[in-house]
C-alpha positions as CSV (number, residue, x, y, z in Angstrom):
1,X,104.1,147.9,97.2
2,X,101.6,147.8,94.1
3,X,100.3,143.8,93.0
4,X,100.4,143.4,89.0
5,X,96.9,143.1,88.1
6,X,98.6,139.8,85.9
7,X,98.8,138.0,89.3
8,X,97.1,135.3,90.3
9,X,94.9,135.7,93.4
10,X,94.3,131.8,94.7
11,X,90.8,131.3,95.8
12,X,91.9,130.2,99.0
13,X,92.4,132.1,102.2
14,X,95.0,130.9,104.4
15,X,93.5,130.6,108.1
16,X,95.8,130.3,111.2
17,X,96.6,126.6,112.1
18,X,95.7,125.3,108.8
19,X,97.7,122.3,107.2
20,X,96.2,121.2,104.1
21,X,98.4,117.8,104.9
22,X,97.7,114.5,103.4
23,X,95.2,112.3,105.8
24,X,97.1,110.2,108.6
25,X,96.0,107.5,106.4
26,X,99.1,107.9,103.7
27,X,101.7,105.8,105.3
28,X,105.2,104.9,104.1
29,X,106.4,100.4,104.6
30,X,108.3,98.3,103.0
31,X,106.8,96.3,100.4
32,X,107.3,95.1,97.1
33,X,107.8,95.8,93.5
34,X,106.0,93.7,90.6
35,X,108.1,93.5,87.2
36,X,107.6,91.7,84.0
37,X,109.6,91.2,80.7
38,X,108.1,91.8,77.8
39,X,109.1,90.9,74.4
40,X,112.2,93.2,74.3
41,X,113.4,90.8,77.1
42,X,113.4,93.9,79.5
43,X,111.3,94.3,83.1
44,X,108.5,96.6,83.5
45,X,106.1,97.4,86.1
46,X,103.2,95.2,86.7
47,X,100.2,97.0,87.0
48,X,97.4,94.8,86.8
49,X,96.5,91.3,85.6
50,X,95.0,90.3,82.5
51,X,93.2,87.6,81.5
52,X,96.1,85.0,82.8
53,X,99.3,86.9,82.5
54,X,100.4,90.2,84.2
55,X,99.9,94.0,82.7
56,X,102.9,95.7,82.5
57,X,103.5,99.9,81.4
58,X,105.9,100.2,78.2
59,X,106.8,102.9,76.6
60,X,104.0,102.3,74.2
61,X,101.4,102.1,76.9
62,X,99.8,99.2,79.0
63,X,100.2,95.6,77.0
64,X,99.6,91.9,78.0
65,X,103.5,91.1,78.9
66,X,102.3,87.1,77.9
67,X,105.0,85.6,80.3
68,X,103.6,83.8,83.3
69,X,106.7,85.2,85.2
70,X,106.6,88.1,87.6
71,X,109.9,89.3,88.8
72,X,109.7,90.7,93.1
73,X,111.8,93.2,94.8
74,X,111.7,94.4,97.8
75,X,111.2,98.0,98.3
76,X,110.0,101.3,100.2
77,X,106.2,102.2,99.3
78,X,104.2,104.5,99.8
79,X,100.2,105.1,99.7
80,X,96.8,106.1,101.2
81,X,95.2,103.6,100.0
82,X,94.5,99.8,102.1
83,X,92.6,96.9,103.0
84,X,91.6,95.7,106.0
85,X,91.5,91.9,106.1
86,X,89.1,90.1,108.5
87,X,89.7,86.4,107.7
88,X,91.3,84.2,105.2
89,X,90.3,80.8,104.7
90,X,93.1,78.3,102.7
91,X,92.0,75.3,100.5
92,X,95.0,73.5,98.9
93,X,94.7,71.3,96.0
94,X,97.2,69.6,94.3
95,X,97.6,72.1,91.5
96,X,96.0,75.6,93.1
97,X,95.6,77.4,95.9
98,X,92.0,78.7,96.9
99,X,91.4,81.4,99.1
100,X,88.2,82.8,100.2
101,X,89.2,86.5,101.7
102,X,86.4,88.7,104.1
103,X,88.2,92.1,103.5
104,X,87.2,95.7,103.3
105,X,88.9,98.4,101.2
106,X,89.6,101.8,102.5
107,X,88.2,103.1,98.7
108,X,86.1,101.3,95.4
109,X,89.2,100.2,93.5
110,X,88.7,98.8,89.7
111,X,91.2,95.8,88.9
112,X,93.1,95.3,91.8
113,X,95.1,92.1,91.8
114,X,96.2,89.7,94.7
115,X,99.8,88.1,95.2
116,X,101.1,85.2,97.4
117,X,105.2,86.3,98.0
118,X,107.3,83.4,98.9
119,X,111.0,82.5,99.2
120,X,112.5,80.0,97.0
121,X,114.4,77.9,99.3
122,X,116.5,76.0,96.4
123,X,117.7,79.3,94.7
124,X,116.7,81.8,98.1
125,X,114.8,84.3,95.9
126,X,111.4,86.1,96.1
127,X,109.0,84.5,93.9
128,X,105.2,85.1,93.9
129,X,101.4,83.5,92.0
130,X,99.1,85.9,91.1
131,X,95.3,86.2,90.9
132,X,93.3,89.0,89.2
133,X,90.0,90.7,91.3
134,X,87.6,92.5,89.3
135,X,87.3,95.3,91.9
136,X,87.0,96.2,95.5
137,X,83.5,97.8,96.4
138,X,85.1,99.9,99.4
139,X,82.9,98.1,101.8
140,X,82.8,94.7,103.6
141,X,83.3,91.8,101.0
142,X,83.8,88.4,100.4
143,X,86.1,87.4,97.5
144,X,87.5,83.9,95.9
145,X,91.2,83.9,95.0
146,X,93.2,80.8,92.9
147,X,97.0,80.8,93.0
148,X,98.6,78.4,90.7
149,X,100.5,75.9,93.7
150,X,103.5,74.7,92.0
151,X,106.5,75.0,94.2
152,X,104.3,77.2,97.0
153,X,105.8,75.7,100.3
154,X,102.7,74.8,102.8
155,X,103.3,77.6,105.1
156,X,105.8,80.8,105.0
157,X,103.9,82.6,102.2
158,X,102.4,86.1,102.5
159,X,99.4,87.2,101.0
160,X,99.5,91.1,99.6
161,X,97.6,93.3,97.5
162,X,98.2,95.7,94.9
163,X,96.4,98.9,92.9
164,X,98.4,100.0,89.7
165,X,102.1,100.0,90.5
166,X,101.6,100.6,94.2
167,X,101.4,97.9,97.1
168,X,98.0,98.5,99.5
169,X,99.3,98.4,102.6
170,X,96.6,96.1,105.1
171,X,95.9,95.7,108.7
172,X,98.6,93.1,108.6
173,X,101.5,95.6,107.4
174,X,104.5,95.7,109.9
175,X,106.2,98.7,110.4
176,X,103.6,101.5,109.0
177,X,104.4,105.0,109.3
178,X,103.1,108.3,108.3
179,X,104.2,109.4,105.5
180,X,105.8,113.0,105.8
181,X,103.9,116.2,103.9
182,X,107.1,115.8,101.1
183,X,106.5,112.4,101.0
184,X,102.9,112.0,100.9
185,X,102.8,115.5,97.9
186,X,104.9,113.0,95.3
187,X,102.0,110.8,95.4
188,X,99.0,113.3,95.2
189,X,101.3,115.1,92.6
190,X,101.5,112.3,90.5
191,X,97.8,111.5,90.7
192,X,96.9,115.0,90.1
193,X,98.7,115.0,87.2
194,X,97.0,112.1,85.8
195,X,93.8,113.5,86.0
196,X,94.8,117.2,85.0
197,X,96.1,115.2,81.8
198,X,97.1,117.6,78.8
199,X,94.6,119.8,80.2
200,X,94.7,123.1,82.3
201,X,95.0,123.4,85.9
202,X,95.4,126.3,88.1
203,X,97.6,126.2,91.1
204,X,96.2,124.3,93.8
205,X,97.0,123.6,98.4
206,X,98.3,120.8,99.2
207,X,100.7,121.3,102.4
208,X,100.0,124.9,103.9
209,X,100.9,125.5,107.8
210,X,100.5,128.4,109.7
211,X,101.5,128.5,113.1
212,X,99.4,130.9,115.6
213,X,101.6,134.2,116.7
214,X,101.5,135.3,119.9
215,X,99.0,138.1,120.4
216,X,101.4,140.4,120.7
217,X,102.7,140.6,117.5
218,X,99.4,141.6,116.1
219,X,97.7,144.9,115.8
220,X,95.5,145.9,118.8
221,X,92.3,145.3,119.1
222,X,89.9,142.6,117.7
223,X,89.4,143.3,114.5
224,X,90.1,141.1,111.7
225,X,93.5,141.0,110.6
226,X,94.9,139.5,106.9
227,X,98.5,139.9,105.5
228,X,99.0,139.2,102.1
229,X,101.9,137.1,100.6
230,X,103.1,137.8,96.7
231,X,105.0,134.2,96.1
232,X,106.3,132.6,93.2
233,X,104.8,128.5,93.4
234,X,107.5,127.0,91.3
235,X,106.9,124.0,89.1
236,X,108.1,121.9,91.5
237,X,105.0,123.3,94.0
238,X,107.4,124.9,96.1
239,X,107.2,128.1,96.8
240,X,110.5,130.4,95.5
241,X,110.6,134.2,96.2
242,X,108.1,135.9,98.2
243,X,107.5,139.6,99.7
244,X,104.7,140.7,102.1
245,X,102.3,143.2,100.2
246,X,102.0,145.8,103.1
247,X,104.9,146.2,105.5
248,X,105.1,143.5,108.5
249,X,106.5,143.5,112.1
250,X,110.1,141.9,112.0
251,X,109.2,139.1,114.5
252,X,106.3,138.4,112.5
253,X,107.6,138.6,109.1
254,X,110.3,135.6,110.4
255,X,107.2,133.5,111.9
256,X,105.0,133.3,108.8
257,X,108.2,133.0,106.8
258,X,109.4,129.5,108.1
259,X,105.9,128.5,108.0
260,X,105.5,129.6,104.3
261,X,109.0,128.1,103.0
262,X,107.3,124.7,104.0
263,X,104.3,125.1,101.6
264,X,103.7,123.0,99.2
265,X,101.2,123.0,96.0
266,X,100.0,121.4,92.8
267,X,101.8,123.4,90.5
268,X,100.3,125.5,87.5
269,X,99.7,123.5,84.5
270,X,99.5,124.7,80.8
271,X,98.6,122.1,78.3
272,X,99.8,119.6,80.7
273,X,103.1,121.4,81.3
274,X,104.2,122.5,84.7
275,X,104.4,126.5,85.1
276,X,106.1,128.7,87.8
277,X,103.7,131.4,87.9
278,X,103.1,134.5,90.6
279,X,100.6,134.3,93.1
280,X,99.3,136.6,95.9
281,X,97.9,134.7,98.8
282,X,96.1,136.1,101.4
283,X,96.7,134.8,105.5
284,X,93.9,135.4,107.8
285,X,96.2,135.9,111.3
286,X,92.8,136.8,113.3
């Protein structure tokens, strides 16, 4: 079979027993979503605090929402990012709440913001105070948080974290789990798109394993063996059709096949556009 010199030829070599899987640390819980109304009475996400109201994402871009309000749901999140919390010292006063927080962050965050979650026991709802945080350094820390106390009950409230739209999860978080590779790629993809921008972007690994074939399904001998893969990486940053360049042994062929249908990558990007495009890719089997 002849490869069109207009394919791409990644600069990557695919090595037996590689995963290129997101880090054990992405883990999927149940947490919480922030919302806020703006002035066209609607909710949007909160994703930071300003100088005593929440941030919220519009259509027209991150704006001071100016209500004092934040709306919580409970819902499935997602992330790799966390904080581990050593100790958390109360101080009540009649009209705030002081905390004083030794945490660590698993990265330097800018503009995180803090939230105590509580139940309304009147109406039963979620309701929550907020306090802004300049930043998190990534390493052992002490930091000073005021919640507004008004209607707070003295015990029963839950002290959380957030980055952006997404809930850190923390030491403290029941119910962690690893997130899968499809779950953990809708995060990085997002995030990789951010930075890409309107910009270019050549396809890039994210999710790539390759399970070891049994020596017997391999030429004789030692010497080093590659097979190289034609694919399409669609714009999703699945892989669609594929062929094997040079002819394959059947019982081969149908290992690497199952391994490469689970691939996943950051797609192509054009001018910030996602692009299927053709790829040849090769697999070092020994």
């Amino acid at each position: 079979m002849k490869v069109s010199k207009y394919l791409i030829l990644l600069i990557a070599t695919v090595v037996v027993g590689m995963a290129q899987a997101a880090p054990n640390r992405t883990k999927v819980f149940q947490g919480y979503k922030m919302e806020a109304k703006y002035t066209d009475e609607k909710n949007y996400p909160v994703v930071g605090i300003g100088e005593r109201t929440p941030l919220i994402m519009t259509p027209d871009g991150v704006v001071d929402s100016g209500k004092y309000f934040i709306k919580v749901s409970p819902v499935a999140q997602i992330n790799d990012l966390s904080v581990e919390i050593f100790s958390v010292e109360e101080k009540r006063t009649e009209k705030a709440i002081l905390l004083t927080v030794e945490l660590k962050s698993s990265d330097p965050l800018d503009s995180p913001y803090a939230a105590i979650i509580y139940t309304d026991e009147a109406q039963g709802q979620l309701r929550c105070k907020f306090d802004g945080i300049p930043g998190f350094s990534g390493e052992p820390e002490k930091i000073k948080l005021r919640f507004n106390s008004n209607m707070v009950p003295d015990s029963g409230w839950k002290l959380h974290f957030f980055n952006g739209q997404r809930q850190l999860y923390t030491n403290q978080t029941q119910d962690l789990k690893d997130a899968t590779p499809e779950q953990a790629f809708i995060l990085h993809l997002g995030r990789h798109m951010a930075s890409v921008g309107s910009g270019d972007a050549n396809p890039q690994p994210f999710y790539m394993p390759v399970t070891k074939p049994d020596a017997a399904l391999l030429p004789e001998g030692n010497e080093p063996f590659t097979v190289q893969v034609q694919m399409t990486i669609e714009k999703t940053g699945r892989v669609g059709d594929f062929s094997f360049v040079e002819p394959v042994d059947s019982k081969l062929k149908s290992l690497l096949s199952t391994n490469i249908r689970k691939w996943l990558f950051f797609p192509r990007v054009r001018s910030g556009n996602l692009e299927p495009v053709t790829v040849v890719l090769p697999i070092k089997l020994r």
